[in-house]
TILO-936645 format. One record per residue: residue in one letter; x, y, z of N, C-alpha, C, O in turn. Coordinates in pm, 1 decimal. Each point is the difference from the previous one (the first is absolute). Layout:
  rest        nx        ny        nz       cax       cay       caz        cx        cy        cz        ox        oy        oz
     A         X         Y         Z         X         Y         Z         X         Y         Z         X         Y         Z
...
This chain:
  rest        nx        ny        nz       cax       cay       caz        cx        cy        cz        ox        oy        oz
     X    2664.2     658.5   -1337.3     -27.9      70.7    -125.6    -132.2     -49.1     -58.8      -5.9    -114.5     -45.0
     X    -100.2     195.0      43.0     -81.0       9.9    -104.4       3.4     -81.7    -197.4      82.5      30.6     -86.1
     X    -154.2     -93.5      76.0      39.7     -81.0    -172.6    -155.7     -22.4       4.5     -95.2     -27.1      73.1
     X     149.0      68.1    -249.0    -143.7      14.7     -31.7     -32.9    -135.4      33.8       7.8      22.6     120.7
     X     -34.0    -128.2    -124.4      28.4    -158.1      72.4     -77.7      14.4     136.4    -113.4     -43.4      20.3
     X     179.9     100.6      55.6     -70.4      57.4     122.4    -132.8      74.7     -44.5    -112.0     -42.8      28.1
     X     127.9     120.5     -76.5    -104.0      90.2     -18.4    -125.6     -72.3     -73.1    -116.5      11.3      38.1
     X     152.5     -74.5    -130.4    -120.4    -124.6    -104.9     -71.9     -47.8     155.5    -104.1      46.5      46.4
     X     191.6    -151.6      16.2    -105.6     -50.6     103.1     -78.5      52.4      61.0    -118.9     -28.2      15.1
     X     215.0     158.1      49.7     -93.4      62.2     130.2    -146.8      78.1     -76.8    -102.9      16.5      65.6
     X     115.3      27.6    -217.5     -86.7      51.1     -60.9    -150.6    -107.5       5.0    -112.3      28.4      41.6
     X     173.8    -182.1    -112.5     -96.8     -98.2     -35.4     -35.7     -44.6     149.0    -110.2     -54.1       9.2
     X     164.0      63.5      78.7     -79.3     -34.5     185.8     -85.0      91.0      26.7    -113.5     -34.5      32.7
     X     136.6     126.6     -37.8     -97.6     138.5      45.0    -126.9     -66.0    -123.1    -111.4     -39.8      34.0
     X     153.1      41.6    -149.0    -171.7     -22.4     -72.0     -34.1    -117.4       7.6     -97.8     -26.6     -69.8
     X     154.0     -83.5     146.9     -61.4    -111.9     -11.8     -61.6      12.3      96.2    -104.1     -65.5      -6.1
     X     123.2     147.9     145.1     -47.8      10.8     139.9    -115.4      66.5       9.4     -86.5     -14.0      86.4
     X      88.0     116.8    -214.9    -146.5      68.9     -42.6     -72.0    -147.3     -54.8     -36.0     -59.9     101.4
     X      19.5      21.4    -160.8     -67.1     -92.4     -20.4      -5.8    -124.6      66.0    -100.4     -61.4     -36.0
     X     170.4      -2.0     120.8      10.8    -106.9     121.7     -21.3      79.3     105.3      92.4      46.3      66.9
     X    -225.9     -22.8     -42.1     -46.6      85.4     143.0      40.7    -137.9     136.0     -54.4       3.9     110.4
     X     127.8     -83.7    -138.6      -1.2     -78.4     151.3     197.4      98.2      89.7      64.8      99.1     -33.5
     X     -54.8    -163.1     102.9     143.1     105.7      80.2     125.0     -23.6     -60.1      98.7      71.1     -18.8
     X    -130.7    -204.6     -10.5     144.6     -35.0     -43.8      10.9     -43.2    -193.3     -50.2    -110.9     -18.5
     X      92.4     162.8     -87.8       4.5     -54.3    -110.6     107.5    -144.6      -2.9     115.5       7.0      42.0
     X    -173.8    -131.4     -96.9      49.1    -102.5      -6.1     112.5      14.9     -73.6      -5.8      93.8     -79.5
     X     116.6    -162.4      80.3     143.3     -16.2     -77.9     -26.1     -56.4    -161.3      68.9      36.0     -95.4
     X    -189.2    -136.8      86.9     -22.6     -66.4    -110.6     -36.4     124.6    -106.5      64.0      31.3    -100.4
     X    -206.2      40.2     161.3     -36.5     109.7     -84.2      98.5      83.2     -49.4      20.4       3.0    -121.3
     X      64.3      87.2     222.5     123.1      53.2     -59.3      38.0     -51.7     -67.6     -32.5      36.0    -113.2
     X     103.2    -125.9     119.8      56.5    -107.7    -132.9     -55.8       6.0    -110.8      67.0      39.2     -95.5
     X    -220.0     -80.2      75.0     -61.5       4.6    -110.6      17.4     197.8     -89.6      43.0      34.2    -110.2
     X     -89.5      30.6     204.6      21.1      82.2     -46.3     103.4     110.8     -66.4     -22.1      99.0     -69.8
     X     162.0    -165.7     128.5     162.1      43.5     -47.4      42.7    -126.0     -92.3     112.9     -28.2     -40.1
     X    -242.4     -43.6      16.4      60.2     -98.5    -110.7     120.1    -102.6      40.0      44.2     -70.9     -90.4
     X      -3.7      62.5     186.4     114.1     -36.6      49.6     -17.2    -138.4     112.3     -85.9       2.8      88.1
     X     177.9    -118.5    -105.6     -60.9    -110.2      82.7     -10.3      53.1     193.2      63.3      93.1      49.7
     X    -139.5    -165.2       7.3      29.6      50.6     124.3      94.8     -33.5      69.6     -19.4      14.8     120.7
     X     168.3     -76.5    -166.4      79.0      32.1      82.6     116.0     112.4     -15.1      96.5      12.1      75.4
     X    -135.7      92.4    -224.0      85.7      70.7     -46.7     -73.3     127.8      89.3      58.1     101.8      37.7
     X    -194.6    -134.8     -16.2     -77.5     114.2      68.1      46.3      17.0     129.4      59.4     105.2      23.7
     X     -80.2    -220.7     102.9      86.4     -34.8      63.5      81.6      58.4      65.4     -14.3      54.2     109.6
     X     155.2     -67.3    -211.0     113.1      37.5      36.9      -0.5     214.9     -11.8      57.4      92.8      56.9
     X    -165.1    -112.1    -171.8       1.2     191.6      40.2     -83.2      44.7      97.3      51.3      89.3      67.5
     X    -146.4    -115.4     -40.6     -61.1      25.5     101.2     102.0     -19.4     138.7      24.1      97.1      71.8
     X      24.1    -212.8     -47.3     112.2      21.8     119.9      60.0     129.4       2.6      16.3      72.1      98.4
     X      17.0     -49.0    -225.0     107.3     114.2     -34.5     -93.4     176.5      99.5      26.8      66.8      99.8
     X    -126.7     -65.4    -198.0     -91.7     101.4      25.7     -15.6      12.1     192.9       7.2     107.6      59.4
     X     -30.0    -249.4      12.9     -25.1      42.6     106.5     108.9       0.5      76.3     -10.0      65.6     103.8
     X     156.8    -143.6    -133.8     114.3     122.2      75.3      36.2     130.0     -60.7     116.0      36.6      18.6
     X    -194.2      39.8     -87.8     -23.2     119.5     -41.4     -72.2      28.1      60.2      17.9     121.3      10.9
     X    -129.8    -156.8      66.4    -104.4      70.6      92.6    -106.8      79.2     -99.2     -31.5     118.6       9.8
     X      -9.3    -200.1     -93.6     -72.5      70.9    -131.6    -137.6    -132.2       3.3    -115.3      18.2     -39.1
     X     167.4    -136.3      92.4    -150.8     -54.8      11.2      41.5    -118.8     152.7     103.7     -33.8      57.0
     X    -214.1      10.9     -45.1     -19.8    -125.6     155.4     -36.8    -118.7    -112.5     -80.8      -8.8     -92.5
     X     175.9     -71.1     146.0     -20.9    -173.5     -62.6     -48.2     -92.0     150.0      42.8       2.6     115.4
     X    -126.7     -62.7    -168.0     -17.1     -95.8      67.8      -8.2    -148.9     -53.6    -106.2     -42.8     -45.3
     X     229.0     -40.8      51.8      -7.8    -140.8     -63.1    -115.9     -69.6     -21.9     -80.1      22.7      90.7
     X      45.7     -84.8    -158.9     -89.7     -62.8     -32.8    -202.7      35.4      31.4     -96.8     -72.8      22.0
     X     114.8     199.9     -34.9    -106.3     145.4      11.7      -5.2      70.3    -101.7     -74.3       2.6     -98.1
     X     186.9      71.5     140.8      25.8     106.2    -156.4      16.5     116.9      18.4      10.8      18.5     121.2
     X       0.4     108.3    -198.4     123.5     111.5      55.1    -160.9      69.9       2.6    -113.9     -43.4     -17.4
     X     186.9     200.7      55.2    -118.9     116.4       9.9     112.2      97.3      15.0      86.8     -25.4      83.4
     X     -76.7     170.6    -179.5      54.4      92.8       8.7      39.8      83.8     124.8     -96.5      16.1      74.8
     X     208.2      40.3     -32.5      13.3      75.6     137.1     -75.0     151.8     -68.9     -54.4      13.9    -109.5
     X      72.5      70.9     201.4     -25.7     135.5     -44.1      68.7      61.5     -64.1     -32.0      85.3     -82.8
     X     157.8    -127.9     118.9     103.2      60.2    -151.6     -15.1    -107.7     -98.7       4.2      38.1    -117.0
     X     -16.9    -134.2     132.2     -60.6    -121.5    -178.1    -107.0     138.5     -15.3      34.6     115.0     -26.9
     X    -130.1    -149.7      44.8    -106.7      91.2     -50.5      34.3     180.3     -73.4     -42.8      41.0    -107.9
     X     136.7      42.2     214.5      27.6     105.9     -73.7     103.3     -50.8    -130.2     -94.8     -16.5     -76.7
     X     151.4      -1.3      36.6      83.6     -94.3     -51.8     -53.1     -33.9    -115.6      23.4      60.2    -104.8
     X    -117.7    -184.2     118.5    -152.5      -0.9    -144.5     -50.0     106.3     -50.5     -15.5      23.4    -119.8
     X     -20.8      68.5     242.3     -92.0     135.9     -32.6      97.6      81.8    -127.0     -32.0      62.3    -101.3
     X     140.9     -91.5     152.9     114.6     103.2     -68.2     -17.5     -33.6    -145.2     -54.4      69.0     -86.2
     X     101.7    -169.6      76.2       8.4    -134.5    -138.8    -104.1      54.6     -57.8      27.4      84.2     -85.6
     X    -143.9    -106.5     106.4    -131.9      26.9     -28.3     -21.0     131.2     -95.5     -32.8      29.1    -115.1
     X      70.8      27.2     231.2     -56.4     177.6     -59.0     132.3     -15.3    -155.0     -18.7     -25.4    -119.0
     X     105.4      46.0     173.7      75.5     -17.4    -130.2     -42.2     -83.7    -119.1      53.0      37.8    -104.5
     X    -139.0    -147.2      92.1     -33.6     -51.4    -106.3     -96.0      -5.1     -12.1     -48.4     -91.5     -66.5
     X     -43.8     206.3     136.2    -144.9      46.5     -57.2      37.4     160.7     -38.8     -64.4      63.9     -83.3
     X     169.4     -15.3     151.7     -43.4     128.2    -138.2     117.1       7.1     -44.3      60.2     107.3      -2.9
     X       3.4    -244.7     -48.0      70.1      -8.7    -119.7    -119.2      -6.0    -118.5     -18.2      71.8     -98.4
     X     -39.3    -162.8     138.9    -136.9     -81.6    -122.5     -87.3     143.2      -4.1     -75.6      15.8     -95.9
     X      81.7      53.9     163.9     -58.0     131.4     -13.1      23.9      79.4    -103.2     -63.8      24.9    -102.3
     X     183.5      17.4     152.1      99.0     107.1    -147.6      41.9    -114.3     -76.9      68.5      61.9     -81.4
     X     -60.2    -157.6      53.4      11.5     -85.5    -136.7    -151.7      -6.7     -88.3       4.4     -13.6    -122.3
     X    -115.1      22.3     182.4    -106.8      17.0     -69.9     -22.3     165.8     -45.5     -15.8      39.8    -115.4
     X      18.7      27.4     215.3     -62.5     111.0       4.4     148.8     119.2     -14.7       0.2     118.3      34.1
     X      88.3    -178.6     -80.8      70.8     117.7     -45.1      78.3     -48.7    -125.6      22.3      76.1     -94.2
     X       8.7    -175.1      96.0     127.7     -88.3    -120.0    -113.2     -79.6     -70.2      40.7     -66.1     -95.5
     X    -199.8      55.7     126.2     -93.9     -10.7     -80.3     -27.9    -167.6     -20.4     -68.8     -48.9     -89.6
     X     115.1       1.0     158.7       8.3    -188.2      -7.0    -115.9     -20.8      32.1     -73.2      67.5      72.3
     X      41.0    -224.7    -161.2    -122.9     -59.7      38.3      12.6     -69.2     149.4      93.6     -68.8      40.6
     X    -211.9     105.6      28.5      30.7     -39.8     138.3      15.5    -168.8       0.2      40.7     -66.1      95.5
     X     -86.4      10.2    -235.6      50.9    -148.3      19.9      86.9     -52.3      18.7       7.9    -118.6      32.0
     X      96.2     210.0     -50.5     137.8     -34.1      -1.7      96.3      80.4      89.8     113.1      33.3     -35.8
     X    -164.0      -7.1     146.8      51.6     134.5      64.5      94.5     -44.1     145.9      85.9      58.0      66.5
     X    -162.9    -210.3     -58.6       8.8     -76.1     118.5     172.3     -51.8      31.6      75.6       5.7      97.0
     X     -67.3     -55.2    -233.2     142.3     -50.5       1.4     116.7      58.0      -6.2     102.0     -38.3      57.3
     X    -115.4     145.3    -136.8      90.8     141.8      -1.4     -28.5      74.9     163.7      87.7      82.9      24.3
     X    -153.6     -92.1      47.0      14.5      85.6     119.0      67.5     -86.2      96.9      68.7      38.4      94.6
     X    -102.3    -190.5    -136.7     118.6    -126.7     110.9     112.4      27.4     -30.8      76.7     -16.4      94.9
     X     -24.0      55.1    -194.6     158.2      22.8     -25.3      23.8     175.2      49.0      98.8      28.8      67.5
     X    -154.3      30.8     -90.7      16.0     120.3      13.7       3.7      69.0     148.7      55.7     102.9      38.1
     X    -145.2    -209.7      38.9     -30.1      22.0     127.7      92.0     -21.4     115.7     -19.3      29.2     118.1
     X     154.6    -102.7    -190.9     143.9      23.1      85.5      52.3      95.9      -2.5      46.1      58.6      97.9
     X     -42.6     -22.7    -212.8     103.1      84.2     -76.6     -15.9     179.2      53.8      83.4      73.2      53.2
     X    -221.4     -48.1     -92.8     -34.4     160.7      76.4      53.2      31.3     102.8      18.4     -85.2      87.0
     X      21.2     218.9     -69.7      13.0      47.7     114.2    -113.8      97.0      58.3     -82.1      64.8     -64.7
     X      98.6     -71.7     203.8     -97.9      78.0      83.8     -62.8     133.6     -84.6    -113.9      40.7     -23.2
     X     278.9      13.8     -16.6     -18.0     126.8     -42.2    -103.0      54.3    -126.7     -77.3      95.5      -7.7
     X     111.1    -191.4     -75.9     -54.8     -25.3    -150.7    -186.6     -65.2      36.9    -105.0      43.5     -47.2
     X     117.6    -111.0     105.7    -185.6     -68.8       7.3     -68.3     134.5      87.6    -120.8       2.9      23.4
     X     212.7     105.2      20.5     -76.2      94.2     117.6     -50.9      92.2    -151.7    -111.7      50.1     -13.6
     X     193.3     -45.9     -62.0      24.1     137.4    -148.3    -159.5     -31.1     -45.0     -99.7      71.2     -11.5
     X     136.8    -262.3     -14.2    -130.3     -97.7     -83.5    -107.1      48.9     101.3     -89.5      79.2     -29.5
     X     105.3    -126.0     133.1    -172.6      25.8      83.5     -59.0     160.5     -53.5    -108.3      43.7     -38.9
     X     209.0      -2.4      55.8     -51.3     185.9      -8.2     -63.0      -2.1     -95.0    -123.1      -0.5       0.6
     X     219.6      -1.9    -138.0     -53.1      20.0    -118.9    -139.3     -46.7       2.8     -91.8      75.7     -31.5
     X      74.7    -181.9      63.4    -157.7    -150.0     -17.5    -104.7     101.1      85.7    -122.1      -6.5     -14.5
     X     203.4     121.6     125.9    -161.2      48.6      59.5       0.8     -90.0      98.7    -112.9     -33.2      36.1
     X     199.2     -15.8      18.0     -12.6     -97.0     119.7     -99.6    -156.0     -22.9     -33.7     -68.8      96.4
     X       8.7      44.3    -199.0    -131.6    -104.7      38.4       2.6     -68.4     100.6      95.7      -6.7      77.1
     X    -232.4     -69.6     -63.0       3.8     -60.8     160.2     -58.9    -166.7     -54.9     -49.6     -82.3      76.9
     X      71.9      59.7    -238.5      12.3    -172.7     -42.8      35.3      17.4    -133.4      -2.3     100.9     -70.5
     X      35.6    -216.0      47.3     130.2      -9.9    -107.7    -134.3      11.4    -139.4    -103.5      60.0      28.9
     X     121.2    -132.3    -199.4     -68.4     -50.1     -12.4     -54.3     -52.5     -31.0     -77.3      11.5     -95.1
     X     107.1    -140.4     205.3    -127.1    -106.8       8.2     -64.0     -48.4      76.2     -42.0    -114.7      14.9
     X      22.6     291.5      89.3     -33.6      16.8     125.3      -7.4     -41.3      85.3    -108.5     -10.7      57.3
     X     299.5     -62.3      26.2      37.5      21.5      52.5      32.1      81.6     107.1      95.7      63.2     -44.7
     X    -112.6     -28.9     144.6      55.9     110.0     107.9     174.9       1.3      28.1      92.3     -75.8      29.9
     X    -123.5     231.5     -65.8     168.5      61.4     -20.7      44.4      16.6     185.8     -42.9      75.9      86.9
     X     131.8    -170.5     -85.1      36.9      58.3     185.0      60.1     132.4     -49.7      54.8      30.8    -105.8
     X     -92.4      58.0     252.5     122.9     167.4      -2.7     100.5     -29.6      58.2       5.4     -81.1      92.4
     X      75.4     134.9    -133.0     167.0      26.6      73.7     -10.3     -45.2     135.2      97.6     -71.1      24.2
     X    -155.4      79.1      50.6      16.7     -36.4     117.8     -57.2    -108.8      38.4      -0.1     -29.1     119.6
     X     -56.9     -48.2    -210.2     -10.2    -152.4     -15.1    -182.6      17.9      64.5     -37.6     -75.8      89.5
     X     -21.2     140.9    -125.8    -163.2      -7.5     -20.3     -62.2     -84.3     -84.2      49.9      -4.7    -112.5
     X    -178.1     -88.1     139.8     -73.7      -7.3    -134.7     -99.9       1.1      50.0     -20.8     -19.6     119.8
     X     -93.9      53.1    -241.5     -73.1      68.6      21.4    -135.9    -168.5     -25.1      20.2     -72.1     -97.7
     X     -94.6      50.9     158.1     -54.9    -154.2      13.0    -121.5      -3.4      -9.7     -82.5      40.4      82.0
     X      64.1     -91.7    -189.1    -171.9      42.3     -48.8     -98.9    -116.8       2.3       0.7     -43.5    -115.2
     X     -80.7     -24.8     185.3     -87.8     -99.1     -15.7     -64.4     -51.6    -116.3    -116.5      35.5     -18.4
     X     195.3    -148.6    -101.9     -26.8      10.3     -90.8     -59.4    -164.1     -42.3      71.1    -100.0       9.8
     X    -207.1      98.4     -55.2     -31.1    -129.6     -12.2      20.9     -38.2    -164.2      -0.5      87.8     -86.3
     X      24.5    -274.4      46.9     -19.3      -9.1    -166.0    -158.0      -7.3     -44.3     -99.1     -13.7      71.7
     X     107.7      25.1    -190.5    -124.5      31.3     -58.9     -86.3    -140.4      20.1    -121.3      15.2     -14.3
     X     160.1    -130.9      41.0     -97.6    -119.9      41.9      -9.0      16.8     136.8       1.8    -107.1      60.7
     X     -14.4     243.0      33.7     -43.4     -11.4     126.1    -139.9      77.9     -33.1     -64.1      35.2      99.0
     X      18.1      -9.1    -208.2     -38.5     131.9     -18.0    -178.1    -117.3     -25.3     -14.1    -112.8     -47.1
     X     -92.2     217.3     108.0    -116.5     -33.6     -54.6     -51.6      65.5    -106.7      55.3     109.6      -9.5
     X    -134.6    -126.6     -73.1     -68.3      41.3    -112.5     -83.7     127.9      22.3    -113.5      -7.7      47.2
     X     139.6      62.1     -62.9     -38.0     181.9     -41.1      85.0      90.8     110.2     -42.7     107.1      43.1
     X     172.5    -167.5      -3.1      27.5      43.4      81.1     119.8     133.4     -84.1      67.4     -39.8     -95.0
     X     -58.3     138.8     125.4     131.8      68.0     -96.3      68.9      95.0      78.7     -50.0      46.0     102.6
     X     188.8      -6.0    -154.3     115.9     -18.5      20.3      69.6      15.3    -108.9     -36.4     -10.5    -117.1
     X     213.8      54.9     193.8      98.7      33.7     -53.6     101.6     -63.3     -47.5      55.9     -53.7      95.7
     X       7.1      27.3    -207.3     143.5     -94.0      26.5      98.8      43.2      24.4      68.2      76.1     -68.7
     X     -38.5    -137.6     214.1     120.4      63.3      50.6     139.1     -32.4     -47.8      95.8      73.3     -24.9
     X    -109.3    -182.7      20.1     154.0    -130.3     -53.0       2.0     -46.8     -25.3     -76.1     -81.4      52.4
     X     166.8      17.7    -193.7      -0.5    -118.9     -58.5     152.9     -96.5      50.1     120.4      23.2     -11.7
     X    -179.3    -108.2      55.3      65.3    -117.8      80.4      52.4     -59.1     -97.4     -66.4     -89.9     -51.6
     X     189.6     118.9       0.9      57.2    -109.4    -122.5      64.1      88.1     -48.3     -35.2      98.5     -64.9
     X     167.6    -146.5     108.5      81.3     131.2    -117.6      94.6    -106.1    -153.2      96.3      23.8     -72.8
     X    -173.3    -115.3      85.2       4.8     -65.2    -155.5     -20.7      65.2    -143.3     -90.5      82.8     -10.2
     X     159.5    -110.5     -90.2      15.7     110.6     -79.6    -170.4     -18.7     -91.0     -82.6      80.8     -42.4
     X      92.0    -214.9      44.9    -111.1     -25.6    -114.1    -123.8      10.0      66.3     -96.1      -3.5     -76.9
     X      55.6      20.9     258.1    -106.8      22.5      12.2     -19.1     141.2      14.3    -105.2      55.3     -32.2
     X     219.7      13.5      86.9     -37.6     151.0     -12.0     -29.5      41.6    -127.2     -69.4     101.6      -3.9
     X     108.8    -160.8    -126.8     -66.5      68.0    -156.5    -115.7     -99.9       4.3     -70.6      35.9     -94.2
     X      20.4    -126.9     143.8    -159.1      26.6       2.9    -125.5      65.8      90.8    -122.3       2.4     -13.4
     X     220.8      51.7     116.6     -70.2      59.6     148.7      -1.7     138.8    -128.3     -92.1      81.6       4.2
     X     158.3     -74.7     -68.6       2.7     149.1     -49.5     -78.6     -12.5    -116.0     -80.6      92.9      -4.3
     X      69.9    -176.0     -99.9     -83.2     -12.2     -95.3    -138.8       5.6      15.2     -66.9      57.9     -85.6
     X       1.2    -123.5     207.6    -129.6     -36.3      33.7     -11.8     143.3     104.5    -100.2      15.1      69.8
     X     184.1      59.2     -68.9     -32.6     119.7      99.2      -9.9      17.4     195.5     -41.0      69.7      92.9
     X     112.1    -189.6    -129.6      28.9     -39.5     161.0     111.3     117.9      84.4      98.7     -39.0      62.4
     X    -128.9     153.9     -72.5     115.8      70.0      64.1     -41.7      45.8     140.4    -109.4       4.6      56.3
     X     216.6      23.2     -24.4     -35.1      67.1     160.9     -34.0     129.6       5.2      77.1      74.8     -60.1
     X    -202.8      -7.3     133.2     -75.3     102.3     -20.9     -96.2     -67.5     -63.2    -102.1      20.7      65.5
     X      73.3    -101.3    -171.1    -109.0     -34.1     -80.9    -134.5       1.8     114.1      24.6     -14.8     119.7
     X    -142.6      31.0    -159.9    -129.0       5.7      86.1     -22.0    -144.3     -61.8      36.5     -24.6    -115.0
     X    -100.2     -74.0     199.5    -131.9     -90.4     -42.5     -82.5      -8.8      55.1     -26.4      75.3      93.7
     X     -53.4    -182.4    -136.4    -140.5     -64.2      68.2      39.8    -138.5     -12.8      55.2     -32.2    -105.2
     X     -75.4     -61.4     201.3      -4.4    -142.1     -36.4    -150.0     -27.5     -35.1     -85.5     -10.2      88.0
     X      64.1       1.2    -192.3    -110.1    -100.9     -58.9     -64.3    -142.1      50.7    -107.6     -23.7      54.8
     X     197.8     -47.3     -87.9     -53.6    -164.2      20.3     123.6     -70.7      54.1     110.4      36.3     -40.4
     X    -123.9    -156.0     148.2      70.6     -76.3      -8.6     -17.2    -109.8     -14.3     -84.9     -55.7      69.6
     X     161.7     -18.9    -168.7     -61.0    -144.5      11.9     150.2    -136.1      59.2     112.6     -41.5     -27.3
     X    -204.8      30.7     102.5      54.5    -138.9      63.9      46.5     -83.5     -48.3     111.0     -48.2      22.8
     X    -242.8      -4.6    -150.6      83.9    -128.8      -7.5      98.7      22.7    -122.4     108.5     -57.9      -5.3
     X    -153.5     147.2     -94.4     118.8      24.7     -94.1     132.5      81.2      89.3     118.6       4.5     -32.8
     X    -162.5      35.3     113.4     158.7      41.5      96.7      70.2     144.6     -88.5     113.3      19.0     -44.4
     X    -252.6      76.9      44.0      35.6      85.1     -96.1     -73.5     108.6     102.2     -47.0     -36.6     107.7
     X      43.1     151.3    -145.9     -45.8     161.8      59.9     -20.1     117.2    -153.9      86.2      58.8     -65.4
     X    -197.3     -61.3      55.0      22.4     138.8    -108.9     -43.8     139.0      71.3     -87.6      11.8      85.7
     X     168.9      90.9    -141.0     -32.5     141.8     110.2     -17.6      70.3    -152.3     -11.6     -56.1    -108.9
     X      14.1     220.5     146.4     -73.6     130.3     -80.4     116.2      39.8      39.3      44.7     -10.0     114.3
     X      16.9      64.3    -224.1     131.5      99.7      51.5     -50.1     117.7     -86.3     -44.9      -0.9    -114.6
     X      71.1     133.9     227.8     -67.2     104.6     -46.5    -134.5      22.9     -23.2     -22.2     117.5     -29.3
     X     -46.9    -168.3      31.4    -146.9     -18.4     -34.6     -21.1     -20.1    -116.5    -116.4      17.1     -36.4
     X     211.0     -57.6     -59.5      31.9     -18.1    -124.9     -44.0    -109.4      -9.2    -117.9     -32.5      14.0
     X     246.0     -63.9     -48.9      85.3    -117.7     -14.4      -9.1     -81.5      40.0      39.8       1.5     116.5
     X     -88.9    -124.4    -161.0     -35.0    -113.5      99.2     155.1    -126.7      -2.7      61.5     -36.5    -100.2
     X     -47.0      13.1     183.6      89.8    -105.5     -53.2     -11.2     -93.7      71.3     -52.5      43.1     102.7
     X      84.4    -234.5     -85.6       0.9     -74.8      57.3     114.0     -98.6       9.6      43.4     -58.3     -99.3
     X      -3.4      43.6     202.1     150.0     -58.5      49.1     -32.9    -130.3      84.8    -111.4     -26.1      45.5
     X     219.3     -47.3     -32.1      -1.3    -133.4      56.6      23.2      26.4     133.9      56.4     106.8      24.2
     X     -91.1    -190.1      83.4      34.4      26.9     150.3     151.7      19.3      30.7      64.3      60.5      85.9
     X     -32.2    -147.1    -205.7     217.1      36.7      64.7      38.4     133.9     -32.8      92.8      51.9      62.0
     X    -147.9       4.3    -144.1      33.6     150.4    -101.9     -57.5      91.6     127.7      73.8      77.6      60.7
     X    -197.9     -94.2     -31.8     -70.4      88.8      81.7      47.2     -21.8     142.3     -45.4      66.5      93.1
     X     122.3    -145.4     -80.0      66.6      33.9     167.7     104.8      17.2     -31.5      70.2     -82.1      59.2
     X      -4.3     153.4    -130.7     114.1      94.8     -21.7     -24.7     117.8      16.8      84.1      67.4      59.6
     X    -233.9       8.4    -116.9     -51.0     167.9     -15.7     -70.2      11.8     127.2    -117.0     -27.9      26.3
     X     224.9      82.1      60.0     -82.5      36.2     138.2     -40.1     128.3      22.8      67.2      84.4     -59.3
     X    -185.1     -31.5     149.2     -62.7      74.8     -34.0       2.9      73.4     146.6      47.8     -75.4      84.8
     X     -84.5     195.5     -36.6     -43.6      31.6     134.9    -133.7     -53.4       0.5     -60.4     -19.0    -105.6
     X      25.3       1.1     185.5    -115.3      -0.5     114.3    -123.0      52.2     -89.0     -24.4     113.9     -39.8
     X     -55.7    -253.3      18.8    -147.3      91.4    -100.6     -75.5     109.3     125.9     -24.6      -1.2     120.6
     X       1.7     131.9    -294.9    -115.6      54.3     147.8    -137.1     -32.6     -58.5    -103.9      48.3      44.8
     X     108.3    -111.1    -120.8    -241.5     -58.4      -9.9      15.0    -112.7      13.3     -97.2     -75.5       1.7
């Protein structure tokens, strides 16, 4: 049987594996990231791979099977266009959209998130541009660098904001940090460990290096 329990992990492996490009994700990291000591991790992960949902390797570390992966994909889509129609139909601040779609994201049925996608026009990222997997466990994978990869006059789109924290998404949104937004990176400076860009050709604003490798961007084209 499926629990949401099950489902939390296999969700947080799949995105830790996006971001741990090596084969195998370590047991410690999981841990850190389910908040949970590593021997409570451990014992679920055993669980998961006599489910045939991930490959453990002792003292290595697990990596999703192909059903782990459809499985996440599933999880996924369901709690990106939950955060979808909670912004964009029930009108919620997307700051707060994150935590209501973790609870909510057991609970839906197939039938009801197919009604939600329709209504939404299908989108293809949630938003805090995210990529929405389709029903048949697609996503759609976009080459996206943070704004301290970026050289000075180089410009570009914001694709995603990396942080679904409540208090930095109301300043990603105050300072105009949204996804779609156009910039220019301006200046970077090193040793203050800061980046200021042009949003819109407007707006200048300047952020610290930890803030600015959260707002990732596609691929500059100048």
């Amino acid at each position: 049987m499926i629990t949401s329990t099950i489902e939390n992990y296999i969700k947080q492996i799949y995105l830790q594996q996006q971001e741990n490009k090596s084969k195998l994700l370590p047991m410690g990291r999981l841990a850190a990231a389910m908040h949970v000591v590593p021997g409570t991790a451990t014992a679920m992960v055993k669980t998961l791979a006599d489910s045939g949902l991930v490959e453990y390797e002792p003292r290595s570390g697990i990596r999703l099977t192909h059903g782990g992966e459809q499985l996440a994909l599933h999880v996924l889509r369901r709690h990106r266009v939950l955060e979808s129609f909670l912004v964009e139909v029930l009108g919620l601040d997307w700051s707060e959209v994150h935590e209501e779609a973790e609870t909510l994201e057991h609970a839906v049925s197939d039938k009801v998130l197919e009604r939600m996608d329709l209504l939404l026009n299908r989108p293809q990222f949630d938003p805090h541009g995210d990529p929405i997997p389709t029903a048949k466990g697609q996503i759609k994978k976009i080459r996206l660098v943070p704004l301290t990869d970026l050289k000075p006059g180089h410009a570009t789109i914001i694709a995603r904001v990396a942080d679904q924290d409540p208090a930095f998404l109301q300043f990603a949104e105050k300072n105009g940090l949204l996804p779609g937004v156009a910039l220019t990176l301006i200046e970077r400076d090193e040793q203050a460990d800061s980046v200021q860009v042009r949003l819109q050709e407007k707006i200048t604003v300047t952020l610290g290096g930890k803030a600015a490798e959260k707002i990732l961007v596609r691929m500059a084209t100048g």
